[in-house]
N, C-alpha and C positions, 0 to 999 in steps of 0.2 A: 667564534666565541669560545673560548677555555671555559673549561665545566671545574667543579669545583674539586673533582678528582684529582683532574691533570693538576692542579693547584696543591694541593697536598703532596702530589709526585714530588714537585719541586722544593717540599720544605721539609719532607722525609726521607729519611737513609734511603739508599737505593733499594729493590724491587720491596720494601717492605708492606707495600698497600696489594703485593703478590699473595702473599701469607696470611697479612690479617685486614680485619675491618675495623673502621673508625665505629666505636661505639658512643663517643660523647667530648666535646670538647669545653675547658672549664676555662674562662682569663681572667686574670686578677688583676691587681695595682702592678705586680711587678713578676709574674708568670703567668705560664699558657700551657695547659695541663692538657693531652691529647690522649686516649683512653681508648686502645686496642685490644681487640679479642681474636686470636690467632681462629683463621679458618677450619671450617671441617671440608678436610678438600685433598686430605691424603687417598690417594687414590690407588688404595694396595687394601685387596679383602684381606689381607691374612690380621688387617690393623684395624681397631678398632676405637674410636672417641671414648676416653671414662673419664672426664673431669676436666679438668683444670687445676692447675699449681695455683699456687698463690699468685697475686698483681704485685709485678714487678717497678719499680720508678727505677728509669732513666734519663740521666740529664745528657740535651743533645743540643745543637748552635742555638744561640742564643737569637728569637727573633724579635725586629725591630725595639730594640733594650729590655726585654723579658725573657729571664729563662724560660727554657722550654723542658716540659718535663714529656718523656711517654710513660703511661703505663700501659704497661705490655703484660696480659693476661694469655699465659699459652695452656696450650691441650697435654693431657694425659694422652695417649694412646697405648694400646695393652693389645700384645699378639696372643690372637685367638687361641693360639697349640700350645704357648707357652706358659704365658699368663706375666712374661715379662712386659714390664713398663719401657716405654720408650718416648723420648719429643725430639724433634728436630734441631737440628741445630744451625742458627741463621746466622752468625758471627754476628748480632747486634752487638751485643754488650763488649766493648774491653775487655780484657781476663784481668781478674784480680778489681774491677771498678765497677761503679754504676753509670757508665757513661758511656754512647753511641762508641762502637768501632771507628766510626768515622772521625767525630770530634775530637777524638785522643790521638789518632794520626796526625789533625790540625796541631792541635796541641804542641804535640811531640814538634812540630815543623816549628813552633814560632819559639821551643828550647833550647835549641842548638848551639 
């Protein structure tokens, strides 16, 4: 039997459920809101957790005729010696858009 994890694997960008956790998932008439909170799971003492950025909305495939939105809520991390900030960088987003990496390469394929 498929858990419901491995079911999310399959309708989210790749290794994304590596990074964060499903915090709450919302469906409407006509969207399916999925609500991620990047892990505490950096595993470098010199980094430390302070916060959270602002909740990001991204629009990613569309499932069964509902957009799908994530919002994606990542971590502050701040080095200890420094006191500079830093977050990881997961290529979700398109540069320049609010839309999955992934879906904007489909995109791009069906504009040629």
């Amino acid at each position: 039997m498929i858990s419901s994890e491995e079911v999310a694997r399959l309708l989210l960008p790749d290794k994304l459920l590596d990074y964060f956790d499903i915090l709450k998932i919302e469906e409407g008439k006509a969207q399916i809101k999925i609500y991620l909170e990047e892990k505490n799971n950096l595993h470098n003492p010199v980094y430390e957790s302070k916060g959270f950025y602002p909740n990001v909305l991204v629009n990613d495939f569309p499932v069964r005729g509902k957009s799908l939105l994530l919002g994606l809520h990542r971590r502050r991390w701040i080095h200890k010696e420094t006191g500079a900030y830093f977050n990881r960088d997961f290529n979700i987003v398109a540069e320049g858009t609010r839309i999955t990496t992934e879906f904007a390469c489909f995109l791009k394929g069906l504009h040629r």
